[in-house]
C-alpha positions in Angstrom: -4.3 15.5 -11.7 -3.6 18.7 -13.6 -3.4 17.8 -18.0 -3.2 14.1 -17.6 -6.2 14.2 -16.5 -7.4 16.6 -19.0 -6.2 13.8 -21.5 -8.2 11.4 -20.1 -11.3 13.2 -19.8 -11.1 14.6 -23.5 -10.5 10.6 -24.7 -13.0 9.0 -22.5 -15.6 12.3 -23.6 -16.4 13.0 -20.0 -15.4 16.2 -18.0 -15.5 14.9 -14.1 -17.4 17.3 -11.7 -15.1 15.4 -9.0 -11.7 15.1 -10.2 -11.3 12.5 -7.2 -13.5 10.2 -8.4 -10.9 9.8 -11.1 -8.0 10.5 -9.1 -8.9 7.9 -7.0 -9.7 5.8 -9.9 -6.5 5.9 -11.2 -4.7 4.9 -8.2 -3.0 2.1 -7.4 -3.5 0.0 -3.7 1.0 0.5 -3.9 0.8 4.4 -3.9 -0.2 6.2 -0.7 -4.1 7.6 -0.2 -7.5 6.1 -1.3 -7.1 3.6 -4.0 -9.1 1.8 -6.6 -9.9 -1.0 -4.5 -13.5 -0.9 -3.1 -14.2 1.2 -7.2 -13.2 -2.6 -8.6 -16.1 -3.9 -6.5 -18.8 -1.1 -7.9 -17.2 -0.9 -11.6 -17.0 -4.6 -11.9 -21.0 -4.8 -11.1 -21.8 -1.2 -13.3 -19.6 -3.5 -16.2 -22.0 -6.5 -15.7 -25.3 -4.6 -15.9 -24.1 -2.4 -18.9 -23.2 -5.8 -20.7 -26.2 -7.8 -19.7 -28.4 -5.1 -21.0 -26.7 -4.8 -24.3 -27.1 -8.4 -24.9 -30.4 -8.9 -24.5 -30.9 -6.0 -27.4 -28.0 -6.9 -29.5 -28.6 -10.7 -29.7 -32.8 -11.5 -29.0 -33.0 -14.8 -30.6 -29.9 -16.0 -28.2 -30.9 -18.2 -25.3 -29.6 -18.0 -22.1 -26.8 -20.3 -22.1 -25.7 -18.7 -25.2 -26.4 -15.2 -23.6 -23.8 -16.4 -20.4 -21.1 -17.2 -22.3 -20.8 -13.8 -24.4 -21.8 -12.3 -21.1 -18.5 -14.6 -19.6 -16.1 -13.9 -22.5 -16.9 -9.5 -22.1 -17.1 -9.1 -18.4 -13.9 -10.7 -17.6 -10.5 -9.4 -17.0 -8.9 -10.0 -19.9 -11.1 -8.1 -21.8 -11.1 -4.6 -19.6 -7.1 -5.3 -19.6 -7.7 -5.0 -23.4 -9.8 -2.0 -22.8 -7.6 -0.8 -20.4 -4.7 -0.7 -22.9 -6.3 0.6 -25.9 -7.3 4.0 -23.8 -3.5 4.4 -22.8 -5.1 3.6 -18.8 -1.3 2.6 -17.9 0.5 5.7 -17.8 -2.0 7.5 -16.1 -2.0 5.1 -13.1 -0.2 7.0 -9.9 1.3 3.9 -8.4 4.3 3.4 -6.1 7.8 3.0 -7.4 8.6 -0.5 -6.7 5.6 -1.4 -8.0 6.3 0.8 -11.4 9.9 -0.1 -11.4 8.2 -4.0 -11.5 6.8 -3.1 -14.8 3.1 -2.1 -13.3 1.9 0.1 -15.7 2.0 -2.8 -18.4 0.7 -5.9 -16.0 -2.9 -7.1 -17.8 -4.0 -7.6 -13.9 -3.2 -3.5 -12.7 -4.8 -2.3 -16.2 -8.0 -4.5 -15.4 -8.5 -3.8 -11.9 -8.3 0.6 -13.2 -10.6 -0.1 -16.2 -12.9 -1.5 -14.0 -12.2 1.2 -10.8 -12.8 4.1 -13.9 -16.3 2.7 -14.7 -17.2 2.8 -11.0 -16.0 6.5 -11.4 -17.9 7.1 -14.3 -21.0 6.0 -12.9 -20.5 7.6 -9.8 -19.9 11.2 -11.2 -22.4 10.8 -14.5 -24.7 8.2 -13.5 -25.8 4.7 -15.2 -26.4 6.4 -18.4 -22.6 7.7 -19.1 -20.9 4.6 -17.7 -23.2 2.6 -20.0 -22.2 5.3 -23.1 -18.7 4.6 -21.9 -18.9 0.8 -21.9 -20.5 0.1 -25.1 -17.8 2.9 -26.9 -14.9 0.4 -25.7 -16.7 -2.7 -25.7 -18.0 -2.2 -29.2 -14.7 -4.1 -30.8 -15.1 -7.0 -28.7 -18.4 -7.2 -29.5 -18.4 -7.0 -32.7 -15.7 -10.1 -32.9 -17.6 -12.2 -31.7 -19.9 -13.7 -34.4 -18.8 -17.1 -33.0 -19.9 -17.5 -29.5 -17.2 -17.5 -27.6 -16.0 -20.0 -25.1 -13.8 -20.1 -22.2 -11.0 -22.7 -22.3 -12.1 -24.8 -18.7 -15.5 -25.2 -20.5 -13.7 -26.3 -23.7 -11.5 -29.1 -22.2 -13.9 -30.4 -20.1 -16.3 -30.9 -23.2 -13.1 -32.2 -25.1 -12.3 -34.7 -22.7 -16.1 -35.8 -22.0 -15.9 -35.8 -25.4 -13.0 -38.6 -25.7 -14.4 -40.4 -22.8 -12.1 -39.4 -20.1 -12.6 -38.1 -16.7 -12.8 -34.2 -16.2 -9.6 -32.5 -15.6 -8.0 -32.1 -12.8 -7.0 -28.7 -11.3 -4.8 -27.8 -8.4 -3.1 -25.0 -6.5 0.3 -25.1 -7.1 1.6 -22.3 -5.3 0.9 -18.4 -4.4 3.5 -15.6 -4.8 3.5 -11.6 -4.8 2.0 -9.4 -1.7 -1.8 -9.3 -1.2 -2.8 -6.4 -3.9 -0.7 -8.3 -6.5 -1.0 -11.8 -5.8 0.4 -14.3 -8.6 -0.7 -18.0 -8.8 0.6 -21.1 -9.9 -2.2 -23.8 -11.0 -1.6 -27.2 -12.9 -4.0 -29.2 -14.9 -3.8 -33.5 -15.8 -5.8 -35.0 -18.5 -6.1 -38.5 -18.5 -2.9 -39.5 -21.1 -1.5 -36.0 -20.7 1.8 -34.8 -18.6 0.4 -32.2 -16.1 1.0 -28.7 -16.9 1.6 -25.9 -15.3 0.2 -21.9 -15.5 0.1 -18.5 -13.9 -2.6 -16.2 -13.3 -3.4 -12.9 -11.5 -6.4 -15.0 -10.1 -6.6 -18.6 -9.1 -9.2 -18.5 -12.2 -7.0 -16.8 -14.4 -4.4 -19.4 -13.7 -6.8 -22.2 -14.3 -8.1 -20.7 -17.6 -3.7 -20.3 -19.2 -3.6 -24.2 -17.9 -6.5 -25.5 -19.5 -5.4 -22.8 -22.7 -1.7 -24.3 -22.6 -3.4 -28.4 -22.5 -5.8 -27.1 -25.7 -2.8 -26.0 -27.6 -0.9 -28.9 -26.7 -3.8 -31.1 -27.9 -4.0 -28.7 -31.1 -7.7 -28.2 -30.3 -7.0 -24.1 -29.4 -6.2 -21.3 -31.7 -6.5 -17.3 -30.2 -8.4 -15.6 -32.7 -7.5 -12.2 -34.1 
């Protein structure tokens, strides 16, 4: 990986005794070789641990429901695109050219999926204990926002419209584009008085979580904080 790698190494503050751990890390399923794929699996679990652990310190008087949903809002993909982007992750990705001519190095899923491959790589070249120094480095921003508990925006228009005295809203598959390692999905979302509307997600979660986000705004009830 020659001095892109040495870059990364000397940001992350980790020198790799096997440079195909990161290699590998680093590459996407478009590009020929081993990819990231089956490191998403490990890195997404090393992720979960890391975060669960720090939670119990950082927050003892939180219960567990309150525990889950700060667990919820720093495990999921939004928020290791976020970390993703902040290291510079994108242009170190080796990826195919259609798939970098497609704008790749940029797309929130691709930067996710190698945040998450990289802590696999981490942990399997340093162990638990420099995966977990690397997580709470990166992570330390998002958890220092968030003195409010967070809450994901399914959970927030189900209560809304429980709230109001309406039926829960209703999600469904709209439609599925994009080859298998970069799928893209189309789900809508009714409330009861509301026109349907209609979001895309890297995920058929993903989706669901930009519909319900698009019905709060509509409704007023939603505002991204800073």
């Amino acid at each position: 990986m020659g001095r892109v790698g040495a870059e990364l190494e000397a940001r992350l503050g980790h020198r790799f005794a096997d440079e195909g751990l990161l290699r590998r890390a680093l590459t996407h399923p478009s590009a020929e070789g081993s990819n990231y794929q089956r490191f998403e699996f490990l890195g997404d679990r090393v992720l979960g641990l890391a975060i669960a652990k720090w939670l119990l310190e950082a927050f003892p008087q939180a219960d567990e429901g309150e525990l889950a949903v700060r667990y919820n809002a720093l495990v999921r993909k939004e928020a290791c695109a976020e970390v993703a982007e902040r290291l510079g992750l994108g242009r170190h990705i080796v990826m195919g050219g259609g798939e970098e001519k497609a704008g790749g190095r940029r797309k929130a899923a691709i930067l996710a999926d190698a945040c998450e491959a990289l802590i696999a790589a981490l942990y399997l070249d340093g162990g638990h204990e420099v995966a977990e120094r690397f997580v709470r480095a990166e992570w330390a921003a998002l958890i220092e926002r968030s003195g409010k508990v967070p809450q994901d925006a399914k959970t927030a228009l189900q209560e809304w419209a429980q709230g109001a005295g309406r039926p829960v809203p209703k999600y469904a598959l709209a439609g599925r584009t994009g080859p298998d390692h970069a799928p893209e999905f189309t789900v809508s979302v009714e409330v009861e008085g509301q026109a349907a509307l209609m979001a895309k997600g890297a995920s058929k979660r993903q989706a669901e979580q930009a519909a319900a986000r698009a019905m709060l705004e509509k409704l007023g009830l939603w505002q991204d904080e800073d």
